[in-house]
BAMARVO-148397 format. One record per residue (C-alpha): residue in one letter; x, y, z; chain. Coordinates in Angstrom, 2 decimals, padded with zeros to 5 digits. Example, Ala and Ser with C-alpha at 12.3 -4.5 7.8 and 13.67 -1.06 7.14 Angstrom:
BAMARVO-148397
<r><code>a</code><c1>012.30</c1><c2>-004.50</c2><c3>007.80</c3><unit>A</unit></r>
<r><code>s</code><c1>013.67</c1><c2>-001.06</c2><c3>007.14</c3><unit>A</unit></r>
***
This chain:
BAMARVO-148397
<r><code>x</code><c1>000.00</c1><c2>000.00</c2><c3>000.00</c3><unit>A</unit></r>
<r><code>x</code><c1>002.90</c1><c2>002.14</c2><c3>000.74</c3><unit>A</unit></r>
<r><code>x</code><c1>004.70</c1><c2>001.86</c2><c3>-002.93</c3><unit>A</unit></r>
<r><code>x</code><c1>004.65</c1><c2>004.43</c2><c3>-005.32</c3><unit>A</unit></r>
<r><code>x</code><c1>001.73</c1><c2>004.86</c2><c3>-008.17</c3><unit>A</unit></r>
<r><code>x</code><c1>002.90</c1><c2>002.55</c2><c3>-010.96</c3><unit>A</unit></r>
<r><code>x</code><c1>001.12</c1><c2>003.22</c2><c3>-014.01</c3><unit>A</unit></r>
<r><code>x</code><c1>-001.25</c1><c2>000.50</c2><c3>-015.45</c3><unit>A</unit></r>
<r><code>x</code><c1>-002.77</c1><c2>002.20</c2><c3>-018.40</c3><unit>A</unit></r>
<r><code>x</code><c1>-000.32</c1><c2>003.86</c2><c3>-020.52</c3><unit>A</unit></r>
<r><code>x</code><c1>-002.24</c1><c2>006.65</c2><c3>-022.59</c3><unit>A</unit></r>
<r><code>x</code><c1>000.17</c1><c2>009.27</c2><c3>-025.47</c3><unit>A</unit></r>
<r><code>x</code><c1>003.30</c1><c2>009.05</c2><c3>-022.61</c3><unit>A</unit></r>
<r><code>x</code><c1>001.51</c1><c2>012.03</c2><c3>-020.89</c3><unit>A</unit></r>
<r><code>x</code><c1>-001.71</c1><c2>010.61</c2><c3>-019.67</c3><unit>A</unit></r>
<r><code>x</code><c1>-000.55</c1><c2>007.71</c2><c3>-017.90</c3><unit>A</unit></r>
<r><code>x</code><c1>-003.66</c1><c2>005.82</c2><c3>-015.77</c3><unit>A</unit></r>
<r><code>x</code><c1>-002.61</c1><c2>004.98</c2><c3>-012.16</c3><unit>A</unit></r>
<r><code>x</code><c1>-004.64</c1><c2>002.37</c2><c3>-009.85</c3><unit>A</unit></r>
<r><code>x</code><c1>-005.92</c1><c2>005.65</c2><c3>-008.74</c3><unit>A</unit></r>
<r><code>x</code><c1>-007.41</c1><c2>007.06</c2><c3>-010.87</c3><unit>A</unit></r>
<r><code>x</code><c1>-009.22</c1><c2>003.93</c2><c3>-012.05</c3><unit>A</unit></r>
<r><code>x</code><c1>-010.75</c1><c2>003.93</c2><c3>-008.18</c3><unit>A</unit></r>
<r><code>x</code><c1>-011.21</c1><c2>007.66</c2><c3>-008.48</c3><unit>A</unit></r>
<r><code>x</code><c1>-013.69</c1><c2>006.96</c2><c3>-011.83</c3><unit>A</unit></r>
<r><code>x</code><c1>-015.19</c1><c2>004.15</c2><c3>-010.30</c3><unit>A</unit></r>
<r><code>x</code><c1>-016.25</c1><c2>006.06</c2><c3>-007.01</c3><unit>A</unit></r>
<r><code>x</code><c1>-017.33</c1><c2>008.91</c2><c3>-009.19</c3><unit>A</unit></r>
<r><code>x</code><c1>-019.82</c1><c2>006.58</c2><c3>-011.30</c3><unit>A</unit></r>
<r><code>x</code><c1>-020.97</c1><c2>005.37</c2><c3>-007.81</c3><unit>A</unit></r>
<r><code>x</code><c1>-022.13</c1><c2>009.08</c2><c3>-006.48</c3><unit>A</unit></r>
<r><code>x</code><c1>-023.42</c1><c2>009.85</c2><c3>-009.88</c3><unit>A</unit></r>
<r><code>x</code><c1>-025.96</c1><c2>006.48</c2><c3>-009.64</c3><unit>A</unit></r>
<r><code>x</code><c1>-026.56</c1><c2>007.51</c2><c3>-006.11</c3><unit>A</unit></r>
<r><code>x</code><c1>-027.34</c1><c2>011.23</c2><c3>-006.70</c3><unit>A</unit></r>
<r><code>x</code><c1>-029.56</c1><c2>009.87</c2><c3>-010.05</c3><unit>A</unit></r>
<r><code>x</code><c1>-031.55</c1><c2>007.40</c2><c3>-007.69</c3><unit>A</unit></r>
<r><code>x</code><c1>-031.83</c1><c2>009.50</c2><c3>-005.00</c3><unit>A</unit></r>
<r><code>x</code><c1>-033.22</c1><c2>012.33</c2><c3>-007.13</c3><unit>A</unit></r>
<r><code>x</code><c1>-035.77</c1><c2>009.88</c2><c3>-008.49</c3><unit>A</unit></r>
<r><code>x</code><c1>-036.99</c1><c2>008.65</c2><c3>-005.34</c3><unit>A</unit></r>
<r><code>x</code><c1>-037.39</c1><c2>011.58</c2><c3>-003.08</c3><unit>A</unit></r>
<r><code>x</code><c1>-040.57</c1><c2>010.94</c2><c3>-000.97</c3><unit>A</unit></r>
<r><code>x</code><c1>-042.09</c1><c2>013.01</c2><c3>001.40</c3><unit>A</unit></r>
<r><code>x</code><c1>-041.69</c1><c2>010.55</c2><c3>004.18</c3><unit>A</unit></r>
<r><code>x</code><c1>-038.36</c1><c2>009.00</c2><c3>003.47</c3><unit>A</unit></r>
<r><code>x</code><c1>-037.68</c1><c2>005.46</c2><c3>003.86</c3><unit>A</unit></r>
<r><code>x</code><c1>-034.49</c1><c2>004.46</c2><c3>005.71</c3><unit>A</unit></r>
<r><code>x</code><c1>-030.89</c1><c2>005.35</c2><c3>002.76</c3><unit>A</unit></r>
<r><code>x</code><c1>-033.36</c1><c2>008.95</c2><c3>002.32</c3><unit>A</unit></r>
<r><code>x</code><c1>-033.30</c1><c2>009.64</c2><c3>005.80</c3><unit>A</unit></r>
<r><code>x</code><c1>-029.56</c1><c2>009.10</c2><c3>006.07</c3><unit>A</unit></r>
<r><code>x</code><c1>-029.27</c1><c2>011.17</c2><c3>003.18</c3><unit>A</unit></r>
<r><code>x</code><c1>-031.10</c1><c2>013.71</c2><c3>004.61</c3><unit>A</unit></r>
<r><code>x</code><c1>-029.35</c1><c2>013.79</c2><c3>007.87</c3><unit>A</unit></r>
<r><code>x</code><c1>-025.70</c1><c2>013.63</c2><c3>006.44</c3><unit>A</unit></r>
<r><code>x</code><c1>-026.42</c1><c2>017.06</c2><c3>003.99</c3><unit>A</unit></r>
<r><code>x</code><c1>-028.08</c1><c2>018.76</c2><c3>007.36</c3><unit>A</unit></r>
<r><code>x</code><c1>-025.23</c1><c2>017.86</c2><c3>009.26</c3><unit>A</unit></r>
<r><code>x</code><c1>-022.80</c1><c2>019.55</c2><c3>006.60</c3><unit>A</unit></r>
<r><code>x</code><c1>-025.29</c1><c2>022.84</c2><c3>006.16</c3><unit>A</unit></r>
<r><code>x</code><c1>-024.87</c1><c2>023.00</c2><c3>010.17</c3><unit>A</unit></r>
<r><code>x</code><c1>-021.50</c1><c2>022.81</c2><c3>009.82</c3><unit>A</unit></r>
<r><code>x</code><c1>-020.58</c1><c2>025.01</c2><c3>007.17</c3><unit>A</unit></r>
<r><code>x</code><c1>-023.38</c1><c2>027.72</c2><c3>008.63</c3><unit>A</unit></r>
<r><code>x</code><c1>-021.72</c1><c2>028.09</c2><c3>011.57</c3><unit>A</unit></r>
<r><code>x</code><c1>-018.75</c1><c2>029.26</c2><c3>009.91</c3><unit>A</unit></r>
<r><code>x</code><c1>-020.16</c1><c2>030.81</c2><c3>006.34</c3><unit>A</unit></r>
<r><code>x</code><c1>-023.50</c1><c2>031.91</c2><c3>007.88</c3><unit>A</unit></r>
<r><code>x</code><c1>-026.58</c1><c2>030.71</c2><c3>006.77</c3><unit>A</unit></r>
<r><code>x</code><c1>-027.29</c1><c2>032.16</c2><c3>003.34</c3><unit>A</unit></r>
<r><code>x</code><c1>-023.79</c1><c2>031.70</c2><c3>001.95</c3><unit>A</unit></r>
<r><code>x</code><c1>-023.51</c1><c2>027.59</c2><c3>003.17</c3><unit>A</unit></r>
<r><code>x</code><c1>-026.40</c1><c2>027.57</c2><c3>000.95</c3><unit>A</unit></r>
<r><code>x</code><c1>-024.85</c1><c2>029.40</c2><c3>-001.43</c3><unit>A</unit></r>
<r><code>x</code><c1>-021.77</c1><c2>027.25</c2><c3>-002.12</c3><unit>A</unit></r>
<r><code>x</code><c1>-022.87</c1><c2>023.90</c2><c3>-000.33</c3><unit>A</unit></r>
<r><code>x</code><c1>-022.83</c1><c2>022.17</c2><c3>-004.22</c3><unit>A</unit></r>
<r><code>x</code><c1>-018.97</c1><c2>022.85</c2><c3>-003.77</c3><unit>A</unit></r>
<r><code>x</code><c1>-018.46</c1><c2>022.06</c2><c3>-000.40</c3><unit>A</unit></r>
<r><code>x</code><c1>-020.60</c1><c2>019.51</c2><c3>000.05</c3><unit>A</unit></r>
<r><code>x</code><c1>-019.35</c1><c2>017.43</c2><c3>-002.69</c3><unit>A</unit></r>
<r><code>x</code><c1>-015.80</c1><c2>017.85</c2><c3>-002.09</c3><unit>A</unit></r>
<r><code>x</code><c1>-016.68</c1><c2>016.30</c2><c3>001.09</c3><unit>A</unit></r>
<r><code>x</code><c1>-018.36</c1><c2>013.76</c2><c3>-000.40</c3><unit>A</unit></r>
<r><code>x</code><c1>-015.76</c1><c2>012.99</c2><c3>-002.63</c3><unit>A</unit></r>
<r><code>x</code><c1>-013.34</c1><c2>013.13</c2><c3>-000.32</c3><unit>A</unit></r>
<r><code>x</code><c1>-014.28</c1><c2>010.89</c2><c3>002.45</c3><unit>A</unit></r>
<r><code>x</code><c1>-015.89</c1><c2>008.08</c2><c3>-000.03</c3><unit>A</unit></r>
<r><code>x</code><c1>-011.73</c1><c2>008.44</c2><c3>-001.36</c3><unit>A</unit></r>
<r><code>x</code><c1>-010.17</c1><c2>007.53</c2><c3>001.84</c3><unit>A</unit></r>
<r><code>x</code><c1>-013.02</c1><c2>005.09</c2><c3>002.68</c3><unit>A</unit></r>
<r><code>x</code><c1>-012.24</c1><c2>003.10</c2><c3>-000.63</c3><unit>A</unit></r>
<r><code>x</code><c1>-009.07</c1><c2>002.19</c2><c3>001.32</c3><unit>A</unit></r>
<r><code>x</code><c1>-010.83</c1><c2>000.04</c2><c3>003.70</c3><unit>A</unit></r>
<r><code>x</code><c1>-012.35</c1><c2>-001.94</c2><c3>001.40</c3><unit>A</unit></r>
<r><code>x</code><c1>-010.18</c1><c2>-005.87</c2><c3>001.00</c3><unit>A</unit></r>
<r><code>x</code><c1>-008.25</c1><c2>-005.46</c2><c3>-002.25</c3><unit>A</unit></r>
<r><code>x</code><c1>-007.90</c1><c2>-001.68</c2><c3>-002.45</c3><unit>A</unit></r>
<r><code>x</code><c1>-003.73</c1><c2>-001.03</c2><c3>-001.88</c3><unit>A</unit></r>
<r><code>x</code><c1>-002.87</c1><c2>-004.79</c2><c3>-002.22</c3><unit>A</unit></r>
<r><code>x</code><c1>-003.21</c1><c2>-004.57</c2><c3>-006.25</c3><unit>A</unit></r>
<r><code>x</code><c1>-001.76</c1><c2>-001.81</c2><c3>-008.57</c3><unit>A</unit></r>
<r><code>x</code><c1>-005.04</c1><c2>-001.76</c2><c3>-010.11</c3><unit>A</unit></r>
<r><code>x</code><c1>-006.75</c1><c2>-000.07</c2><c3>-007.08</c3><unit>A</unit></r>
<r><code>x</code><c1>-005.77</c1><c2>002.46</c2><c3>-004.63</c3><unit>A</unit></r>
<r><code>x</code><c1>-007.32</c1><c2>004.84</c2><c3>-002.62</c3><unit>A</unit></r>
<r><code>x</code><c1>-007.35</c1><c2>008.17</c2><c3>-004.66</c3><unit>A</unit></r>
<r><code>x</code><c1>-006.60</c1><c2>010.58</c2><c3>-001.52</c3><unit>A</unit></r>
<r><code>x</code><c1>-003.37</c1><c2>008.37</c2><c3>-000.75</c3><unit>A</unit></r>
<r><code>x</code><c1>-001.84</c1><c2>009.98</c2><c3>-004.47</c3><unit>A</unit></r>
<r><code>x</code><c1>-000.37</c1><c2>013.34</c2><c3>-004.02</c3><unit>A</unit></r>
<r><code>x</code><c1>-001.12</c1><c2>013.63</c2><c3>-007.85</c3><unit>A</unit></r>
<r><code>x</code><c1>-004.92</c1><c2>013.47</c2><c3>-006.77</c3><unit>A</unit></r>
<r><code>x</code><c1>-004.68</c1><c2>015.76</c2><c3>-003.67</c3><unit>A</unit></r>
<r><code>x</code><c1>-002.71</c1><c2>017.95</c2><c3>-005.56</c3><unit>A</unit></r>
<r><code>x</code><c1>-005.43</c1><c2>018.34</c2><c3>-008.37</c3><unit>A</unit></r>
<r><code>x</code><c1>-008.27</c1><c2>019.09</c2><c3>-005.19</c3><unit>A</unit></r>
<r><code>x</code><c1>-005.76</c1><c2>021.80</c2><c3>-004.07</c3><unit>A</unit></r>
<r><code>x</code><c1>-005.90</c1><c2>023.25</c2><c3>-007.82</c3><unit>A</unit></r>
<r><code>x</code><c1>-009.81</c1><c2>023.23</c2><c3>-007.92</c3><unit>A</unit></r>
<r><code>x</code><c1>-009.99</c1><c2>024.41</c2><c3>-004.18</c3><unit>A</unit></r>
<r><code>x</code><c1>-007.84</c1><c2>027.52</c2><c3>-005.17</c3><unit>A</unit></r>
<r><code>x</code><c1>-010.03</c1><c2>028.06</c2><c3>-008.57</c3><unit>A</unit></r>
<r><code>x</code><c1>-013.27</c1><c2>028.24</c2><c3>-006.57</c3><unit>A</unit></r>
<r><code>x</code><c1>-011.66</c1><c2>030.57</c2><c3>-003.55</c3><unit>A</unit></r>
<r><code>x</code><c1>-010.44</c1><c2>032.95</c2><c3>-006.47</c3><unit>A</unit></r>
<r><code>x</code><c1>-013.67</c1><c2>033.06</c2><c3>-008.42</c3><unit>A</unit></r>
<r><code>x</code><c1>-016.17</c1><c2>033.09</c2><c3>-005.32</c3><unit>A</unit></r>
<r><code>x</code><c1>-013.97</c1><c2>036.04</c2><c3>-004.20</c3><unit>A</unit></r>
<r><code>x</code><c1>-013.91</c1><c2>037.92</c2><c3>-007.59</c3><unit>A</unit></r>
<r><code>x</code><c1>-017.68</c1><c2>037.08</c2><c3>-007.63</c3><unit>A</unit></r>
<r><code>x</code><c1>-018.47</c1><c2>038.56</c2><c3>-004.18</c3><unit>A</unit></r>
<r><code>x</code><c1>-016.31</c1><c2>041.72</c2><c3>-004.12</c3><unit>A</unit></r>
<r><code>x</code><c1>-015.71</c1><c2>041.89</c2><c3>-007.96</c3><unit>A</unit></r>
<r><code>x</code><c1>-012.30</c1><c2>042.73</c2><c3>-009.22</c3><unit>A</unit></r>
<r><code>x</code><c1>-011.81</c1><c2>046.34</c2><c3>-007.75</c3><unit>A</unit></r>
<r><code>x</code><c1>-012.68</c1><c2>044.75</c2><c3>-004.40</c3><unit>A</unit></r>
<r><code>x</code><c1>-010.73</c1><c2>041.75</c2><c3>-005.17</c3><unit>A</unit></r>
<r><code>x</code><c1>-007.60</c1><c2>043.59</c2><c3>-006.34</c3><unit>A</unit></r>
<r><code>x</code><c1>-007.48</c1><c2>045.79</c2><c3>-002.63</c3><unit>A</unit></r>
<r><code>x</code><c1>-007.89</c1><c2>042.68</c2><c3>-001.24</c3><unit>A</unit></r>
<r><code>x</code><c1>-004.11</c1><c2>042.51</c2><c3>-001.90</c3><unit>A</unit></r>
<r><code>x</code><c1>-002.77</c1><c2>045.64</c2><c3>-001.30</c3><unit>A</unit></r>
<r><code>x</code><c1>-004.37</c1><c2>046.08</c2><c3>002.20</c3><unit>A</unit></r>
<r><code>x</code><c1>-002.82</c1><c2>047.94</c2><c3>004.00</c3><unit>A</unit></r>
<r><code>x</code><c1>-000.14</c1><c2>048.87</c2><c3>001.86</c3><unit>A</unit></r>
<r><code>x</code><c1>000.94</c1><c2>047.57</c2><c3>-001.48</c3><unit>A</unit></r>
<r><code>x</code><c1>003.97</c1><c2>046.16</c2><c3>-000.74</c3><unit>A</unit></r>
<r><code>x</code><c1>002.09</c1><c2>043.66</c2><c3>001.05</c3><unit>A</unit></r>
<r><code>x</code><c1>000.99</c1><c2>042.21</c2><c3>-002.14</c3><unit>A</unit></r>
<r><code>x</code><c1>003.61</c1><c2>039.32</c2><c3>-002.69</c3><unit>A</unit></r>
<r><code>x</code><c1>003.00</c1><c2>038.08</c2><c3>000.91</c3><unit>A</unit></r>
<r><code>x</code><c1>-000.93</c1><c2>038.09</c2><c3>000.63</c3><unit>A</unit></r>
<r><code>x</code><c1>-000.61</c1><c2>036.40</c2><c3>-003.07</c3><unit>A</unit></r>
<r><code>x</code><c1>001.81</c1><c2>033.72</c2><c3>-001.42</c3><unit>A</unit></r>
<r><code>x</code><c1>-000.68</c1><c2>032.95</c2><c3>001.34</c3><unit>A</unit></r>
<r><code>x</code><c1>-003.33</c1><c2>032.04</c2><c3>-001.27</c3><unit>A</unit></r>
<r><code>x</code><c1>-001.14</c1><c2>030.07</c2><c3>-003.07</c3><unit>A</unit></r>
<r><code>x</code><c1>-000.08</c1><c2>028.15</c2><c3>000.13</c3><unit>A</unit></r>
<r><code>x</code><c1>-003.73</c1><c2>027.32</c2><c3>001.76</c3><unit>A</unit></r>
<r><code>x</code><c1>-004.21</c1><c2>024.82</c2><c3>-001.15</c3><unit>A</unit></r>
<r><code>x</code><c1>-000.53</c1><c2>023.77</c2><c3>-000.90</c3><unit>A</unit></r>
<r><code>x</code><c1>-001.23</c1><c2>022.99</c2><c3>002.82</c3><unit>A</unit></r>
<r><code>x</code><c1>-004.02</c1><c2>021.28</c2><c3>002.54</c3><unit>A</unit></r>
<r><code>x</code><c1>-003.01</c1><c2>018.77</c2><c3>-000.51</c3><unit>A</unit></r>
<r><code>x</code><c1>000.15</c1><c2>018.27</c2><c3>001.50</c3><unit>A</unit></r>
<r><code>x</code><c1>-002.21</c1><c2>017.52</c2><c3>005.09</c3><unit>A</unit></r>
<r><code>x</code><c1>-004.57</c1><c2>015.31</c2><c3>003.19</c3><unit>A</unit></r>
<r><code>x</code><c1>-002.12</c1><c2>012.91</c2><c3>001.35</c3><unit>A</unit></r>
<r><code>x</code><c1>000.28</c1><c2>012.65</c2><c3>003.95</c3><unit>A</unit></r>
<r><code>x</code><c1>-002.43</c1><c2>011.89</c2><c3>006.76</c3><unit>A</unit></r>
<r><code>x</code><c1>-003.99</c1><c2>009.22</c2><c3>004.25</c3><unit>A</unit></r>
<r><code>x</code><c1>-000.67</c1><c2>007.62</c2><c3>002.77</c3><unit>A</unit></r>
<r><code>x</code><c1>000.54</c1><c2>007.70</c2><c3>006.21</c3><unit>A</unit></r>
<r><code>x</code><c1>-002.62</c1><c2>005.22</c2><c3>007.62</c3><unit>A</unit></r>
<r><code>x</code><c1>-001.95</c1><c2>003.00</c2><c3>004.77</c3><unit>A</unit></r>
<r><code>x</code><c1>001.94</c1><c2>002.58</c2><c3>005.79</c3><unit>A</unit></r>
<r><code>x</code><c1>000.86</c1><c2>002.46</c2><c3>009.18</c3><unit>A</unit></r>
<r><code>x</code><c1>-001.71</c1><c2>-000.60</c2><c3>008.24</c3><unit>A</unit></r>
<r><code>x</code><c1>000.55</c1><c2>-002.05</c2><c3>006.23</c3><unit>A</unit></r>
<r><code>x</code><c1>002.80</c1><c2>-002.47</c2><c3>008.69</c3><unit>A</unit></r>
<r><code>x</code><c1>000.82</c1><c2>-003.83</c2><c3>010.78</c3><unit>A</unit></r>
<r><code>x</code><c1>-000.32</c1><c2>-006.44</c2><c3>008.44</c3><unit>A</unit></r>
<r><code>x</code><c1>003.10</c1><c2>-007.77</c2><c3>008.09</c3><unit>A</unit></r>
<r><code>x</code><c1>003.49</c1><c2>-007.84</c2><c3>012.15</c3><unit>A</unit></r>
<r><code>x</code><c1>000.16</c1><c2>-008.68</c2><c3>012.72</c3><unit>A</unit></r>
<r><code>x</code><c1>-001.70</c1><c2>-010.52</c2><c3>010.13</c3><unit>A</unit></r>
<r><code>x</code><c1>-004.53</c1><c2>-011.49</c2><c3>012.44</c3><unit>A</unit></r>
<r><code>x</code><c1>-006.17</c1><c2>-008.96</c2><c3>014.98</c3><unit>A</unit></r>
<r><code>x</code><c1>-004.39</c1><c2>-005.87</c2><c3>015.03</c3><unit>A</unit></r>
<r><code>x</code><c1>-005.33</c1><c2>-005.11</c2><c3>011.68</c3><unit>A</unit></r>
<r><code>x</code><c1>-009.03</c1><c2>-005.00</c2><c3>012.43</c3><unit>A</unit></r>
<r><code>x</code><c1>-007.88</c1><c2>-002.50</c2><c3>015.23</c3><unit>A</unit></r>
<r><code>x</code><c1>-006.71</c1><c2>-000.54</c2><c3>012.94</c3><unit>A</unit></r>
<r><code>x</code><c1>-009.46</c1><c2>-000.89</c2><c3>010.56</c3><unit>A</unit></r>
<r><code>x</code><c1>-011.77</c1><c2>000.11</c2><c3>012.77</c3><unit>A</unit></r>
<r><code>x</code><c1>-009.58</c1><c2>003.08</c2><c3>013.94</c3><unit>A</unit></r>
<r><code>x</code><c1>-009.55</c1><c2>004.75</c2><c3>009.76</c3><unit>A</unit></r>
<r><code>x</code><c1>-013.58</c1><c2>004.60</c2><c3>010.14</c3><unit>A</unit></r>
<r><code>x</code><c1>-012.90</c1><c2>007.42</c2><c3>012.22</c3><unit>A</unit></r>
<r><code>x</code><c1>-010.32</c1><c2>009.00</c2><c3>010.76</c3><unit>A</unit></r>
<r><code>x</code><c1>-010.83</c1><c2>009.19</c2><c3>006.83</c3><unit>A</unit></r>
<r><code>x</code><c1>-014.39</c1><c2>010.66</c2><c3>008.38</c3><unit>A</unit></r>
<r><code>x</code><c1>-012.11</c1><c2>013.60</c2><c3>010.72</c3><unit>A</unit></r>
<r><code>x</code><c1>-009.57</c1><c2>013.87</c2><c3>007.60</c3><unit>A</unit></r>
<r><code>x</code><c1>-012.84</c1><c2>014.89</c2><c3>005.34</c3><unit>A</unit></r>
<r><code>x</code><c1>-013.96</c1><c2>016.91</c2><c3>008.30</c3><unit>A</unit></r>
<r><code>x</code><c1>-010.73</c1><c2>019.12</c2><c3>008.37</c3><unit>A</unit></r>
<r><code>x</code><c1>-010.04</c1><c2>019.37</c2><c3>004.88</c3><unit>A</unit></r>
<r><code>x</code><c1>-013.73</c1><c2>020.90</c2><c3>003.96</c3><unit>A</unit></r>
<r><code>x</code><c1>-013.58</c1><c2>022.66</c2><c3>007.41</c3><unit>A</unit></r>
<r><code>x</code><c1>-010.08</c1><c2>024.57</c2><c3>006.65</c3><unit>A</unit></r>
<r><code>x</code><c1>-011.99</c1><c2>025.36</c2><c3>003.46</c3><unit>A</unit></r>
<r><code>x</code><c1>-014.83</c1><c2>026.98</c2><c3>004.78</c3><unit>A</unit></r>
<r><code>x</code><c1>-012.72</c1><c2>028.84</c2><c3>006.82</c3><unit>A</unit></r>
<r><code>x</code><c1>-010.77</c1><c2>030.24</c2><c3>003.60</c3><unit>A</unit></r>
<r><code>x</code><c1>-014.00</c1><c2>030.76</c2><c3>001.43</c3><unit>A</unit></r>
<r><code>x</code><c1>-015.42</c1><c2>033.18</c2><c3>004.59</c3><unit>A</unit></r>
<r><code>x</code><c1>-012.62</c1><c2>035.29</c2><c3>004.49</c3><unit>A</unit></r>
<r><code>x</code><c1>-012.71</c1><c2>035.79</c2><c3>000.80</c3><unit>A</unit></r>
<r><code>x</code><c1>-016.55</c1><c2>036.50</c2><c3>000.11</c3><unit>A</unit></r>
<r><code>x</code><c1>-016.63</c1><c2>038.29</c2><c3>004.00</c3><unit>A</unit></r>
<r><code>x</code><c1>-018.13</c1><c2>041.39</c2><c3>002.43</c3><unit>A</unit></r>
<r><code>x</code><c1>-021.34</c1><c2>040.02</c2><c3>001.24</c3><unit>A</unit></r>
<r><code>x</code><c1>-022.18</c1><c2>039.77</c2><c3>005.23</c3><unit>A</unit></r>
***
């Protein structure tokens, strides 16, 4: 689980497919039938996979109010809400048997490629909601305040907040799967469904902190529309 992404799908020398992005695809086809079935079936009284539904997106809107406010969770909960989605179905996929033992599948979130790429479309979506909220004048002082020559230091810190949090996410994730590993070879019976039980918990906290840290960053760049 620990070894490096070895590519199984060789596409043009510049698109190589790693086992993780083949789990990444296949855990995006699985939200998509989700979402599709769950938008066909909404009921007014749920049955039992609605009502978990249900409670996991008012758990997030809680969440993200408390640190957005009400009207903007709402307004970017499509974005947050699937990134945590995403991200905690990601380090989940490394529980289940198979997933790190072949090169074939890996958990996404333990690929610094893959982190990486959520750091890129975290940063997009900061920059835009910002630009959207303040508009450019607004966005440009944003920059220069106080003074101007603070401008290379406030650029650097937005460039760094997705840095960090790529870096936090695949490091916490690859880390559990050398960790298990490990303990596999020590271990084969036992521990390992210690530890097992132990990632339940913390791919949930890992998705938890990532989309937190987020919300956190997208406050402070659309602030002025509270």
């Amino acid at each position: 689980m620990g070894e490096p992404s070895e590519v199984v799908i060789p596409l043009f020398g510049f698109l190589d497919i790693t086992g993780e992005i083949i789990t990444m695809w296949l855990i995006i086809a699985i939200l998509a039938i989700i979402s599709i079935y769950v938008g066909k079936h909404l009921q007014e009284r749920p049955g039992k996979f609605q009502n978990i539904i249900e409670t996991g997106i008012e758990y997030l809107d809680n969440s993200y109010s408390s640190t957005l406010g009400h009207t903007r969770a709402r307004k970017y909960f499509y974005f947050m809400g699937s990134l945590f989605i995403f991200i905690i179905f990601c380090n989940y996929s490394g529980l289940i048997p198979g997933v790190g033992l072949t090169k074939y599948l890996k958990a996404p979130t333990s690929s610094l490629s893959v982190t990486a790429g959520l750091g890129v479309c975290t940063f997009c979506f900061l920059q835009a909601s910002s630009v959207r909220a303040k508009g450019i004048k607004g966005y440009i002082k944003h920059f220069i305040t106080p003074i101007v020559v603070m401008l290379p230091l406030l650029a650097l810190d937005e460039i760094i907040k997705p840095v960090s949090l790529s870096l936090r996410l695949f490091g916490n994730i690859f880390g559990e799967e050398m960790v298990m590993e490990q303990f596999y070879e020590i271990m084969p019976i036992g521990a390992p469904l210690i530890m097992m039980a132990l990632s339940l918990l913390f791919c949930a906290l890992q998705a938890i902190v990532y989309t937190t840290l987020v919300s956190i960053y997208l406050d402070e760049a659309t602030e002025i529309e509270e």
